[in-house]
C-alpha positions as CSV (number, residue, x, y, z in Angstrom):
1,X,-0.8,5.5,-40.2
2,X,-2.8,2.9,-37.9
3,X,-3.3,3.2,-34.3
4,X,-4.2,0.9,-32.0
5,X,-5.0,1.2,-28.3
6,X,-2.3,-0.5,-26.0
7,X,-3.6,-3.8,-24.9
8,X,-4.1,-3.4,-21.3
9,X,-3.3,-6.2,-18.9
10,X,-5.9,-8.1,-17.3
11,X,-5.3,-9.0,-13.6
12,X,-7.4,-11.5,-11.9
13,X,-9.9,-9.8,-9.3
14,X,-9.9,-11.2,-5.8
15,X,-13.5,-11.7,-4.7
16,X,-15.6,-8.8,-2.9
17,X,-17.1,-9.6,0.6
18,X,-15.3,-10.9,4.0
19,X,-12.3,-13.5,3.1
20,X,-10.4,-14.7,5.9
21,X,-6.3,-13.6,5.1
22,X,-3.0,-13.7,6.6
23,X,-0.6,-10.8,6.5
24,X,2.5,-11.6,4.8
25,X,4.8,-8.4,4.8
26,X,4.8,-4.9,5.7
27,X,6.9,-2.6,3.7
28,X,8.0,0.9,4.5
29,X,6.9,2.5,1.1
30,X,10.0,5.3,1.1
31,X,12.7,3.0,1.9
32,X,11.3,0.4,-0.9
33,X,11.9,3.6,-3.0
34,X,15.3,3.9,-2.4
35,X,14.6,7.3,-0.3
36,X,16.8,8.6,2.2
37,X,15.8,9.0,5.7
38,X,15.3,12.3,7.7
39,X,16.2,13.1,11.1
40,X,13.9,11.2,12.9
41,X,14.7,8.0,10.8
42,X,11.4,7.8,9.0
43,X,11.8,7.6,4.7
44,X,8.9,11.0,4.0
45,X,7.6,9.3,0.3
46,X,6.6,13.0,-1.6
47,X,2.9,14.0,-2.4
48,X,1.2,13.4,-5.8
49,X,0.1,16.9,-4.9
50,X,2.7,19.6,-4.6
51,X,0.8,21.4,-1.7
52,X,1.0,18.7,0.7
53,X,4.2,17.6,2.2
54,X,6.4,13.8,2.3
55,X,4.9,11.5,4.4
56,X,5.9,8.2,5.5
57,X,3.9,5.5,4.4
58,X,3.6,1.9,4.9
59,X,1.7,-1.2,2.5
60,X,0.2,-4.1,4.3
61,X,0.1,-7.0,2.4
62,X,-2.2,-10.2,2.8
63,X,-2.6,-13.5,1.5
64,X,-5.9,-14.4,0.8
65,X,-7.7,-18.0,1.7
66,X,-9.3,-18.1,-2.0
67,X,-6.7,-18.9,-4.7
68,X,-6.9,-17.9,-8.0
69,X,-7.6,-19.5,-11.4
70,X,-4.0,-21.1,-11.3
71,X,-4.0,-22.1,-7.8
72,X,-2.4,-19.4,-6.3
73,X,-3.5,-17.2,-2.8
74,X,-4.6,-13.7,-4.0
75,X,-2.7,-11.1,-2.8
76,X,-4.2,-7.8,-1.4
77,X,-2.4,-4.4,-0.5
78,X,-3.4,-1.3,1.7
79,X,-1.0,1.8,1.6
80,X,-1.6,4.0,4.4
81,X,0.0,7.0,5.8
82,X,2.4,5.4,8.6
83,X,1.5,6.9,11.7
84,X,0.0,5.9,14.7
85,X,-1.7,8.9,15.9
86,X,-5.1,8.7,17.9
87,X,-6.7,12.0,19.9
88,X,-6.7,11.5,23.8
89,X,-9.7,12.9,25.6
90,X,-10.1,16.1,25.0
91,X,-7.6,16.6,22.3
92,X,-8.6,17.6,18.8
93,X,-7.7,15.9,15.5
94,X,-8.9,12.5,13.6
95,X,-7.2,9.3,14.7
96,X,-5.2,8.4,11.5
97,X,-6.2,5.6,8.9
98,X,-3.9,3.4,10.0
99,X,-4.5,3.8,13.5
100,X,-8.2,2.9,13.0
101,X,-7.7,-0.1,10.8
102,X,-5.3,-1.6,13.4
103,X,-7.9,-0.7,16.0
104,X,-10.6,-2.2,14.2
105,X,-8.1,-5.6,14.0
106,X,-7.5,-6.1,17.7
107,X,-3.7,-5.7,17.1
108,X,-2.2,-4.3,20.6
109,X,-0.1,-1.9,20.0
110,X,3.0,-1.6,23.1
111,X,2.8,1.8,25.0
112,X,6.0,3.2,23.3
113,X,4.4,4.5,20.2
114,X,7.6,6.2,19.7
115,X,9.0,3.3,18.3
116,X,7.1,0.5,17.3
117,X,8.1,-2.5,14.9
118,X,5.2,-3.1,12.5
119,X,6.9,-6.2,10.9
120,X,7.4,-7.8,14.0
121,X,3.9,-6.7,15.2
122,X,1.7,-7.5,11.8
123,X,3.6,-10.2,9.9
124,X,1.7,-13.6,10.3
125,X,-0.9,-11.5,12.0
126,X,-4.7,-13.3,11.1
127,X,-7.3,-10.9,9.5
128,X,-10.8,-10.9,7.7
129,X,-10.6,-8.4,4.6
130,X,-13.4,-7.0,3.8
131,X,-13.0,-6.1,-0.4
132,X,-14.8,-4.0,-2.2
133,X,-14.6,-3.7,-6.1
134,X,-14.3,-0.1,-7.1
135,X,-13.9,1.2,-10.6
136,X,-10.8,3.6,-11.0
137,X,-9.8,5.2,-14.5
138,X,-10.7,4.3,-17.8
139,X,-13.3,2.0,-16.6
140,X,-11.0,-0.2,-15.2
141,X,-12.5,-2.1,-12.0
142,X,-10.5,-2.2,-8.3
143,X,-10.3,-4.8,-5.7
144,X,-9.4,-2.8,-2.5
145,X,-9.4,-3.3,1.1
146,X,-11.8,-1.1,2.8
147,X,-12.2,-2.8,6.5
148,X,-9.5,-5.2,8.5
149,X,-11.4,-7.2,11.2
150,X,-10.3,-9.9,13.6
151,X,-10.1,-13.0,12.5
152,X,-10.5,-16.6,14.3
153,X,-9.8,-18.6,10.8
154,X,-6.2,-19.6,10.7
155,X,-5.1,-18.8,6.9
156,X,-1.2,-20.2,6.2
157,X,0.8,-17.7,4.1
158,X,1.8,-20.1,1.0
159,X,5.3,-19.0,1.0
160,X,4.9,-17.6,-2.6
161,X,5.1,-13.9,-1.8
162,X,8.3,-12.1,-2.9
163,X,9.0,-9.3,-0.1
164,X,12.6,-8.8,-2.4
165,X,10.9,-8.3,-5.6
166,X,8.0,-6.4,-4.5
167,X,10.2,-3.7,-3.2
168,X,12.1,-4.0,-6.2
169,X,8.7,-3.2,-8.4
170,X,8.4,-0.1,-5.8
171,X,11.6,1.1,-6.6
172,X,11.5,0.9,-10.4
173,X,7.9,2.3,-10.7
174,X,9.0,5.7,-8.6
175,X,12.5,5.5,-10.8
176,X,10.1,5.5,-14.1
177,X,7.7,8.2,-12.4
178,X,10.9,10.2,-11.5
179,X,12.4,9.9,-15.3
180,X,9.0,10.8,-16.9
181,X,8.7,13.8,-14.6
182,X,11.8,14.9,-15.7
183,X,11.2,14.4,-19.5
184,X,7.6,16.0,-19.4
185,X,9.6,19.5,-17.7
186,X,12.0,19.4,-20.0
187,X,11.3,22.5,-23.0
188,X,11.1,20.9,-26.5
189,X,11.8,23.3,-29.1
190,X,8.7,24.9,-29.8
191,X,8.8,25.8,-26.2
192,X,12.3,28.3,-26.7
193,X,12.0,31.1,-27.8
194,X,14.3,32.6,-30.5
């Protein structure tokens, strides 16, 4: 019997540093996935980690200035827990992640937090990225977004990006995750007992 490791795809790594971008969609990870709402409206996405509970969350996506190999933008992604909350004087707690990358933007958010319309607010929004290359598992190297700054550069979003298809890919990957859960809980027959 021969075995062979899977050949692993190799993706194109946008550049590290500051590279001047344009947001190009926002996507409300739990309703990509197909989830239902709860009673406030928001789509909870579960934890990797039993112990902590749903949250919504939310991907930016950018279009970068620098094109790749073929002549296409890169395309960079943040996925952040989607909330908004920041401590007012005297208060306790740590403003959240998204709340501090929008701060760190400029992006004005309206005075109604209780409802505010990230599409309308981010999409076509200018940024400058700052991307870091980070190795993740099996050695395999990361470009990721760690800072959003203001931007004065006017990138134009190419057009290109799929908003349809992306949340398509969102949907099937959790369908997959949801079926190979499933399979890996399900008792073969060394597991039962006779």
């Amino acid at each position: 019997m021969i075995i062979t490791a899977p050949k692993r795809k190799e993706y194109e790594l946008a550049p590290a540093g500051m590279i001047n971008a344009v947001c190009v969609d926002v996507v409300d990870v739990g309703q990509a996935m197909g989830l239902e709402p709860d009673e406030s409206g928001r789509y909870p996405v579960p934890s990797k980690n039993p112990k902590y509970k749903a949250k919504p969350r939310c991907k930016l996506v950018f279009e970068l200035e620098n094109k790749m190999e073929d002549g296409r933008p890169f395309t960079q992604q943040i996925d952040l827990p989607a909330s908004l909350y920041k401590p007012d004087a005297g208060q306790t707690g740590q403003t959240s992640k998204m709340r501090g990358h929008l701060d760190n933007w400029g992006i004005k958010l309206p005075e109604d937090l209780n409802k505010v319309d990230l599409m309308a607010l981010l999409l076509g929004a200018q940024a400058t990225l700052r991307i870091q290359h980070e190795p993740g598992d099996n050695s395999r190297i990361w470009a990721n977004i760690s800072t959003i700054n203001p931007s004065n550069a006017k990138v134009e979003p190419s057009g290109e990006w799929d908003s349809g298809a992306a949340r398509s890919r969102i949907k099937d990957k959790a369908l997959a995750a949801t079926v190979a859960e499933a399979v890996n809980g399900v008792k073969s027959d060394d597991d039962v007992p006779f």
